[in-house]
ZALUM-431836 format. One record per atom (N, C-alpha, C): atom name; z, x, y; residue in one letter. Coordinates in Angstrom, 3 decimals, padded with zeros to 6 digits. Layout:
<sites>
<name CA	Z Z	X X	Y Y	resn A>
...
</sites>
This chain:
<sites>
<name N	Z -038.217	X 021.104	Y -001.246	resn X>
<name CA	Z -037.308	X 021.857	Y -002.061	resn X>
<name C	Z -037.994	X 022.142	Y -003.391	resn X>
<name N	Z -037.911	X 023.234	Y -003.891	resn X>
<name CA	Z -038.917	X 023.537	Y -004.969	resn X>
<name C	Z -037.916	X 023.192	Y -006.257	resn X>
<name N	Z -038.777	X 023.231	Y -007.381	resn X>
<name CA	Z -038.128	X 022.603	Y -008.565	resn X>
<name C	Z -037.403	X 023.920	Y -009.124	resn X>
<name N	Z -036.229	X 023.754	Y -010.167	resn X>
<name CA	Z -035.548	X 024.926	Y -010.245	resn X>
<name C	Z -035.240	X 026.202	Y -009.674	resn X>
<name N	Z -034.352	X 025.303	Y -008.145	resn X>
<name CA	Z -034.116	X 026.689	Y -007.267	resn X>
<name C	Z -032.589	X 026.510	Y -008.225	resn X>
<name N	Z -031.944	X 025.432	Y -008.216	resn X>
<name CA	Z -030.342	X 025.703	Y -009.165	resn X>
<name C	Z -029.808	X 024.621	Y -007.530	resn X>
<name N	Z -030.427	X 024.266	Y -006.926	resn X>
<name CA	Z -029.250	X 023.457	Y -005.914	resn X>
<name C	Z -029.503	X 022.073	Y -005.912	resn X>
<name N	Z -028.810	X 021.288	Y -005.208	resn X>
<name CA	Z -028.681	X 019.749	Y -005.459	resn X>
<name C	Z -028.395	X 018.920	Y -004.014	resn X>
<name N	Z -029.274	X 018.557	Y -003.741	resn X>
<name CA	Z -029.106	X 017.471	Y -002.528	resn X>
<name C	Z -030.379	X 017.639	Y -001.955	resn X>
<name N	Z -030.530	X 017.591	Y -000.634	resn X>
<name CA	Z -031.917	X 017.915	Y 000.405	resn X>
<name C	Z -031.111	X 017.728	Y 001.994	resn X>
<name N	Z -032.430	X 017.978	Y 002.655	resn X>
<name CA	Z -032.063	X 018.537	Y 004.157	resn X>
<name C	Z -031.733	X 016.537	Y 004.410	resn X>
<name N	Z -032.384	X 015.564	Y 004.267	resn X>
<name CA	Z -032.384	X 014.357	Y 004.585	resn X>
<name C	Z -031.144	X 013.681	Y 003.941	resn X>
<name N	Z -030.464	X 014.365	Y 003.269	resn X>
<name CA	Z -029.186	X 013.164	Y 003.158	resn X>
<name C	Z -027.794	X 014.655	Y 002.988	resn X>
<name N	Z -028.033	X 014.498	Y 004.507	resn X>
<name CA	Z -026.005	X 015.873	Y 003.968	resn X>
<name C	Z -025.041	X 015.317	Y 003.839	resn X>
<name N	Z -024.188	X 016.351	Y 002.902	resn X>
<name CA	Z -023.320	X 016.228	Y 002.119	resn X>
<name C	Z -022.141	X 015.853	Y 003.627	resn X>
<name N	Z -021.012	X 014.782	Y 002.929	resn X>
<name CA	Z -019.953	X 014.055	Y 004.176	resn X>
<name C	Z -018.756	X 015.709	Y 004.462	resn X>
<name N	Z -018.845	X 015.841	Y 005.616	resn X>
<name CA	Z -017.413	X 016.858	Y 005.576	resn X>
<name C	Z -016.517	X 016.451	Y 005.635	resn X>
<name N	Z -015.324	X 017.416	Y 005.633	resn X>
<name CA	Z -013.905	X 016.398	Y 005.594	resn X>
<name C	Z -013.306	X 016.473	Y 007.053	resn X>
<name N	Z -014.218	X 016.680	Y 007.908	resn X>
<name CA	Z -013.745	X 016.040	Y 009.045	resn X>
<name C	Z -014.248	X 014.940	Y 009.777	resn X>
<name N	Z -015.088	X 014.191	Y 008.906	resn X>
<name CA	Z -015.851	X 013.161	Y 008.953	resn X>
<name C	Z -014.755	X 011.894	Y 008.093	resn X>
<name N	Z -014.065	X 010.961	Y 008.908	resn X>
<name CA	Z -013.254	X 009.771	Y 008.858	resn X>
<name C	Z -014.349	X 008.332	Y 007.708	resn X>
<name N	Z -013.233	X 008.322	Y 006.572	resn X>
<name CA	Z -013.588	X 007.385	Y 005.847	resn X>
<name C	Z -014.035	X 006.443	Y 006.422	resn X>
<name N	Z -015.393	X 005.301	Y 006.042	resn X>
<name CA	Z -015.782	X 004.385	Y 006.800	resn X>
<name C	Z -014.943	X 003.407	Y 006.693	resn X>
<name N	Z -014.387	X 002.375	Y 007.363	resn X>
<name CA	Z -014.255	X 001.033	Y 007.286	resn X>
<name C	Z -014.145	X -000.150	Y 007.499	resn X>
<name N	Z -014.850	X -001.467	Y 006.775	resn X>
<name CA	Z -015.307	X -002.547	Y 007.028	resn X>
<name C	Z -014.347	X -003.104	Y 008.428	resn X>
<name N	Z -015.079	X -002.927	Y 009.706	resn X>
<name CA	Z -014.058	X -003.584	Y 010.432	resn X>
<name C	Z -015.249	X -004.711	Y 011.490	resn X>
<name N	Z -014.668	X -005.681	Y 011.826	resn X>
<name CA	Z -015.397	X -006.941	Y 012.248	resn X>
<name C	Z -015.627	X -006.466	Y 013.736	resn X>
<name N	Z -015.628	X -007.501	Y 014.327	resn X>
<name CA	Z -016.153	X -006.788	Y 016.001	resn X>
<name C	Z -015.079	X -006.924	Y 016.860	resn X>
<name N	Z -013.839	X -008.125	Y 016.089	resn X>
<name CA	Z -012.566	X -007.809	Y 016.999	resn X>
<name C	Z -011.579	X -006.484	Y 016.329	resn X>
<name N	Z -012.101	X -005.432	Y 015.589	resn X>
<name CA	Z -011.262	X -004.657	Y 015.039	resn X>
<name C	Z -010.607	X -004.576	Y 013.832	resn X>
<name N	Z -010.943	X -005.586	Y 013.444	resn X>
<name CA	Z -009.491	X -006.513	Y 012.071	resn X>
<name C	Z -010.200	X -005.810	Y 010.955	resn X>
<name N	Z -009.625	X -005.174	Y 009.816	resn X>
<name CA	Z -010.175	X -004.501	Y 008.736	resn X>
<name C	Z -010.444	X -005.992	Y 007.637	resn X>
<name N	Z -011.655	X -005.966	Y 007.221	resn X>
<name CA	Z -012.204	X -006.825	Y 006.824	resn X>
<name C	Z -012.693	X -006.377	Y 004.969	resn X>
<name N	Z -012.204	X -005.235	Y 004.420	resn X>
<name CA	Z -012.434	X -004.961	Y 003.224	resn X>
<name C	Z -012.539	X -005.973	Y 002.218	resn X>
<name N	Z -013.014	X -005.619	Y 001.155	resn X>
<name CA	Z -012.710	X -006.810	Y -000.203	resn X>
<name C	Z -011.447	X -006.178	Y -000.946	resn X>
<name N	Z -011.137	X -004.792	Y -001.076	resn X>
<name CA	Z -010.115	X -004.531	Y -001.464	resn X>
<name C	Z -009.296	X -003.780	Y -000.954	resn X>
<name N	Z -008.153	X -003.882	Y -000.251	resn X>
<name CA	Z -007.064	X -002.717	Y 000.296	resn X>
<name C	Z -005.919	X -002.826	Y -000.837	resn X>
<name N	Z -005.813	X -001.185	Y -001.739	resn X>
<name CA	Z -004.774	X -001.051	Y -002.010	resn X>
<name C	Z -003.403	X -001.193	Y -001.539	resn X>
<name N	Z -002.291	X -001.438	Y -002.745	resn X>
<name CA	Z -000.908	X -001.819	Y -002.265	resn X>
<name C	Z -000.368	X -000.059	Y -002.474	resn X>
<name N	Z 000.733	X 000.216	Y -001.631	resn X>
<name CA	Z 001.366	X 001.149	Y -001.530	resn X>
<name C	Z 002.523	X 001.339	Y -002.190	resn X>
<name N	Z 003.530	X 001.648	Y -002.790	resn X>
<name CA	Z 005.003	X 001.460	Y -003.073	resn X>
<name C	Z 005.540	X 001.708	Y -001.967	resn X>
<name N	Z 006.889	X 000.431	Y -002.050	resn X>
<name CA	Z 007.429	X 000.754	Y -000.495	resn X>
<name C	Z 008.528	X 001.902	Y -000.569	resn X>
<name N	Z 009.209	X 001.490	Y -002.040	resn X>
<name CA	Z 010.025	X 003.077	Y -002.475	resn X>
<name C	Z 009.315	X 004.335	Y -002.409	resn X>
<name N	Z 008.272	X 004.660	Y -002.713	resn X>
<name CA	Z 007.764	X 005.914	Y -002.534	resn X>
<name C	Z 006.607	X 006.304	Y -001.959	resn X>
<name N	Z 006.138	X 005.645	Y -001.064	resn X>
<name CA	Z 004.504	X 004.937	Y -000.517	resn X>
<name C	Z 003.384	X 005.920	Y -001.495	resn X>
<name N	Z 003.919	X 005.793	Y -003.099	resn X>
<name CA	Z 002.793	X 006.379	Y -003.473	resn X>
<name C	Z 001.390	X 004.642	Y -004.018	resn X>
<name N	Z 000.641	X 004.955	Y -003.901	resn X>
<name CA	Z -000.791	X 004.349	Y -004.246	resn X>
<name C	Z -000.854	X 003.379	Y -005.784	resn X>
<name N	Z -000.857	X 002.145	Y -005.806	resn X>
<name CA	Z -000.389	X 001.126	Y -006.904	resn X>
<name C	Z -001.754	X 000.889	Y -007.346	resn X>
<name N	Z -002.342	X 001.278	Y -008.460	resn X>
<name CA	Z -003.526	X 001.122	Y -009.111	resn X>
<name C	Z -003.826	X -000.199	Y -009.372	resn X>
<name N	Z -005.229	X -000.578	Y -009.317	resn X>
<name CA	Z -005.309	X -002.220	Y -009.148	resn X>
<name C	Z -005.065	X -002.656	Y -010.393	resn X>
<name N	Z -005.211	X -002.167	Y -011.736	resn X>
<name CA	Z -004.620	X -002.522	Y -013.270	resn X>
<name C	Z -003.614	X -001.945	Y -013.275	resn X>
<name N	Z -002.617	X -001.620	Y -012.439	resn X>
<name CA	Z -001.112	X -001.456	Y -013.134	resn X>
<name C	Z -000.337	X -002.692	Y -012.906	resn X>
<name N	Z 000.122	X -003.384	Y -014.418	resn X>
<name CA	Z 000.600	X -004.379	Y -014.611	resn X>
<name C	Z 002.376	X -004.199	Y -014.834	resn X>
<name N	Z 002.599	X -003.233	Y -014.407	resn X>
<name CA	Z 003.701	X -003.099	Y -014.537	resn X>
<name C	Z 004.724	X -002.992	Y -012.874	resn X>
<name N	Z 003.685	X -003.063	Y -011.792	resn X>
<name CA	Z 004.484	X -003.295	Y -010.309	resn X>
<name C	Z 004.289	X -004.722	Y -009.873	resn X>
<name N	Z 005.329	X -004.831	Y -009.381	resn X>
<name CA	Z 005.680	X -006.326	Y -008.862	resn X>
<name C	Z 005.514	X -006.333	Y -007.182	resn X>
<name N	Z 005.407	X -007.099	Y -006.388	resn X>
<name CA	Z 005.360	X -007.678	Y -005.443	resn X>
<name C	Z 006.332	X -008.364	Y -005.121	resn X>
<name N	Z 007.699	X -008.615	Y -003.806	resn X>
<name CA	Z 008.246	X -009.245	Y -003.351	resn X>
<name C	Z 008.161	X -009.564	Y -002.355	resn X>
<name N	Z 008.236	X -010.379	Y -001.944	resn X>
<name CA	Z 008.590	X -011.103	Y -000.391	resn X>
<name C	Z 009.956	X -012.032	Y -000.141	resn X>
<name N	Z 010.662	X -011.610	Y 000.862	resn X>
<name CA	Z 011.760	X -011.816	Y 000.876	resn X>
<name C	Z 012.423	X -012.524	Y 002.355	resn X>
<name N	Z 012.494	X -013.592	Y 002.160	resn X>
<name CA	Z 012.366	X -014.690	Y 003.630	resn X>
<name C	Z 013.217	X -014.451	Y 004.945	resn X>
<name N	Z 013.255	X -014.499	Y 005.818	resn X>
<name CA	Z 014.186	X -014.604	Y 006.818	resn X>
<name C	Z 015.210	X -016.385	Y 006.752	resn X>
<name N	Z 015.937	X -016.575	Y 007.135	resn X>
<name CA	Z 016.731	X -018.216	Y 007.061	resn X>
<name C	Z 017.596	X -017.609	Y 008.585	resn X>
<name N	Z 017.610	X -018.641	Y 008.981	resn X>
<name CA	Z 018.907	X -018.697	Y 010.226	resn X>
<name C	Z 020.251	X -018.851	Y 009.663	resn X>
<name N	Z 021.370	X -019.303	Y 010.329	resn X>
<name CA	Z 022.722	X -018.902	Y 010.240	resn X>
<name C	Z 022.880	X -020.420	Y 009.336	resn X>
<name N	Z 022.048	X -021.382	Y 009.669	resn X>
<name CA	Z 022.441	X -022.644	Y 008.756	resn X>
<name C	Z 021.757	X -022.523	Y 006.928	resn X>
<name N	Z 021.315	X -021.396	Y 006.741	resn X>
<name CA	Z 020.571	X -021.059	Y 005.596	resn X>
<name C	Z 019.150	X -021.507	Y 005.460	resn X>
<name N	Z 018.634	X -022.014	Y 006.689	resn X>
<name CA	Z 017.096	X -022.679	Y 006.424	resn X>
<name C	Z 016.176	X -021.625	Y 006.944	resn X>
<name N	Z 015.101	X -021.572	Y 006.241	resn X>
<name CA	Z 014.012	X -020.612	Y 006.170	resn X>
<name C	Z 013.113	X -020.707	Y 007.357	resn X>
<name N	Z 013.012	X -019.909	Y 007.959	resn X>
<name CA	Z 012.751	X -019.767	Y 009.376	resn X>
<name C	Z 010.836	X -019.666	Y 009.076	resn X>
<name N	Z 010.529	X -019.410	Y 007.856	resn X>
<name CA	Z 008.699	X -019.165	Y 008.200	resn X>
<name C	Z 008.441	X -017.113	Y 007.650	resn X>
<name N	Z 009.542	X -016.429	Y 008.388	resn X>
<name CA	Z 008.795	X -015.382	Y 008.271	resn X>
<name C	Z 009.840	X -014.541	Y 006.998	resn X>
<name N	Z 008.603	X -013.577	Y 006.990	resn X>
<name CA	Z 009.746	X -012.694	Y 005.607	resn X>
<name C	Z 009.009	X -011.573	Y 005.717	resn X>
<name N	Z 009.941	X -010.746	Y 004.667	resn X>
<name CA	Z 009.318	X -009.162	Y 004.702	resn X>
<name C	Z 008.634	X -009.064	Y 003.382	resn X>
<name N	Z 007.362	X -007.909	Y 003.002	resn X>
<name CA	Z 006.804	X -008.043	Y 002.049	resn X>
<name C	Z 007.466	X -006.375	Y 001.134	resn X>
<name N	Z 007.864	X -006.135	Y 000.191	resn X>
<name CA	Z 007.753	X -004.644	Y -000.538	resn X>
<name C	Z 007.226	X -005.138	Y -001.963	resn X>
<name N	Z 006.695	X -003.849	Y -002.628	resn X>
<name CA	Z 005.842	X -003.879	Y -003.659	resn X>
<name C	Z 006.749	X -002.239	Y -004.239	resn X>
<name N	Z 007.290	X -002.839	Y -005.477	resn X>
<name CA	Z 007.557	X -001.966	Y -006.401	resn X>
<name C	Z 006.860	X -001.122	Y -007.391	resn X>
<name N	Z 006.363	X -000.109	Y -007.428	resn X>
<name CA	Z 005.563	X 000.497	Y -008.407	resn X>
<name C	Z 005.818	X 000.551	Y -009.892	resn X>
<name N	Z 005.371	X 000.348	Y -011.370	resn X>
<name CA	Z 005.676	X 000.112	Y -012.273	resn X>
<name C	Z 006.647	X 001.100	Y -012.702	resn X>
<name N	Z 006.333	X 002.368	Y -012.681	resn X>
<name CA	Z 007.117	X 003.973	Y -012.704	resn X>
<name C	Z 008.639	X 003.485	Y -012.357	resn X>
<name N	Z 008.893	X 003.332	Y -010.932	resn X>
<name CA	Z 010.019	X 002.842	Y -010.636	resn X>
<name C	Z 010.845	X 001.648	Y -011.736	resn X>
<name N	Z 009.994	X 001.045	Y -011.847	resn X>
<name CA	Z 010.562	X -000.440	Y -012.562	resn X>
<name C	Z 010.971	X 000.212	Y -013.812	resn X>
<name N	Z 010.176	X 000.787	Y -014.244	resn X>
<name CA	Z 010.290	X 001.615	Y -016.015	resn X>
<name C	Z 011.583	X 002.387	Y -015.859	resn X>
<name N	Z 012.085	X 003.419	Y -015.152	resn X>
<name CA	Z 013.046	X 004.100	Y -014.825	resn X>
<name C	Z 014.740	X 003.667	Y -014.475	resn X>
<name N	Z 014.374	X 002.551	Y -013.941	resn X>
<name CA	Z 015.576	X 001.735	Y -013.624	resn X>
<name C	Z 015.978	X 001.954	Y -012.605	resn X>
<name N	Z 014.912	X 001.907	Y -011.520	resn X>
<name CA	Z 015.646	X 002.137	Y -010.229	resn X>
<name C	Z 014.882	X 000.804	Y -009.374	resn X>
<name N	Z 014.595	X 000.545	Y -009.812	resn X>
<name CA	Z 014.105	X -000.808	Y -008.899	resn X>
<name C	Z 015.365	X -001.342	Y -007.961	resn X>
<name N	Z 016.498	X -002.004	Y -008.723	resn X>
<name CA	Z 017.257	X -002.249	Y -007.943	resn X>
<name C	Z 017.954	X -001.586	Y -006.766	resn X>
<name N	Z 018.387	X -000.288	Y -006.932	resn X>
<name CA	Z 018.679	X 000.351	Y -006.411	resn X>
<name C	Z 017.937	X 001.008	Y -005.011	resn X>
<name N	Z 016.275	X 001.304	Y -005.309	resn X>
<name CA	Z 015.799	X 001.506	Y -004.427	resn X>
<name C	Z 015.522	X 000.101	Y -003.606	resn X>
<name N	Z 014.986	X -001.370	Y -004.366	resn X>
<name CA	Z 014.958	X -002.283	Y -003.377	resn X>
<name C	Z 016.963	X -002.896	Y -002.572	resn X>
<name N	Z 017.356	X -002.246	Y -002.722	resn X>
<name CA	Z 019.035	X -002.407	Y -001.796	resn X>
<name C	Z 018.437	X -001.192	Y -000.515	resn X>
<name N	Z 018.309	X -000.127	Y -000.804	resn X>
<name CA	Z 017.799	X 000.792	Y 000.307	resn X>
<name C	Z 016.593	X 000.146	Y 000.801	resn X>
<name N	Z 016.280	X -000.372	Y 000.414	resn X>
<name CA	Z 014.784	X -000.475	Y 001.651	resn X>
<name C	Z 015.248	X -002.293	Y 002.604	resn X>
<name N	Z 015.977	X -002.949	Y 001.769	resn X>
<name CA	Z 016.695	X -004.054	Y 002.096	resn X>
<name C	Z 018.185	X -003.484	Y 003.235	resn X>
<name N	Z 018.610	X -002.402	Y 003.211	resn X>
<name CA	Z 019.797	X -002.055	Y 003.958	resn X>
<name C	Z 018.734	X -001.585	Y 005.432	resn X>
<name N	Z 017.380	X -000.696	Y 004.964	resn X>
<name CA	Z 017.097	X 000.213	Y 006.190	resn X>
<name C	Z 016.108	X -001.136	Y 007.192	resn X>
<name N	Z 015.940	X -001.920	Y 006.302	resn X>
<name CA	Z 015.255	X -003.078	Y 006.948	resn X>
<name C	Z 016.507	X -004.056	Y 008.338	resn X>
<name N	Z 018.015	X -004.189	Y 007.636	resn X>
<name CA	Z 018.916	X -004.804	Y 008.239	resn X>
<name C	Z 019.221	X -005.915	Y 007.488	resn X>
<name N	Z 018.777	X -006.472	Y 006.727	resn X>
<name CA	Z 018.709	X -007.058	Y 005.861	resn X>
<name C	Z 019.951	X -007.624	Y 004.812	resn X>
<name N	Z 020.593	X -006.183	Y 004.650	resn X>
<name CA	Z 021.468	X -006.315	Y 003.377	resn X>
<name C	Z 022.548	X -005.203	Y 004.019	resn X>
<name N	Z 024.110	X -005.561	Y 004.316	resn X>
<name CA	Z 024.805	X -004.956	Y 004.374	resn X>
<name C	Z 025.570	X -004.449	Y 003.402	resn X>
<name N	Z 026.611	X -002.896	Y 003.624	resn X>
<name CA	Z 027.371	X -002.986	Y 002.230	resn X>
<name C	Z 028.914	X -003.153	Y 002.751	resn X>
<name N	Z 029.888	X -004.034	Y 002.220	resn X>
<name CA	Z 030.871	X -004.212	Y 002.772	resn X>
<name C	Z 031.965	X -002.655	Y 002.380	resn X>
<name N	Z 033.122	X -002.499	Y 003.455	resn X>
<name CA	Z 033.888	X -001.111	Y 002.819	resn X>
<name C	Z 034.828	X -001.195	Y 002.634	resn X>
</sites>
């Protein structure tokens, strides 16, 4: 490639297309093995920046009919936006109702 044609790259390393699938770290039984997977909002599955100190994380247990905690639970992650706005509660009751979770009496 000659010097000041005005272009950028070479024939030995092409540019990724976008029909070419993000790589990722996966082991040999399949299991995604990254160092970091972003959290999602479960209210709006938009993308929770790893310094936003303003979204929280819940997990919220299963118990049997005698009130004892059975082991498993569900996980949602609130985005800070939400929390700032005042809908946290409101949206975690909807995602707690569509789960089965939380009834509303009438």
């Amino acid at each position: 490639m000659a010097q000041g044609s005005g272009t950028r790259g070479s024939r030995d390393c092409p540019r990724a297309t976008r029909d070419q699938k993000a790589a990722a770290m996966q082991n040999d039984e399949g299991k995604i093995v990254d160092l970091y997977l972003p959290r999602k909002c479960s209210a709006t599955n938009r993308l929770i920046a790893a310094k936003e100190h303003g979204a929280v994380q819940l997990n919220v247990g299963q118990v049997d009919e005698g009130g004892i905690y059975t082991g498993e639970f569900y996980t949602f992650a609130l985005a800070g936006f939400i929390r700032s706005r005042g809908e946290s509660d409101s949206c975690l009751n909807r995602l707690l109702h569509e789960k089965g979770l939380l009834t509303f009496s009438k």
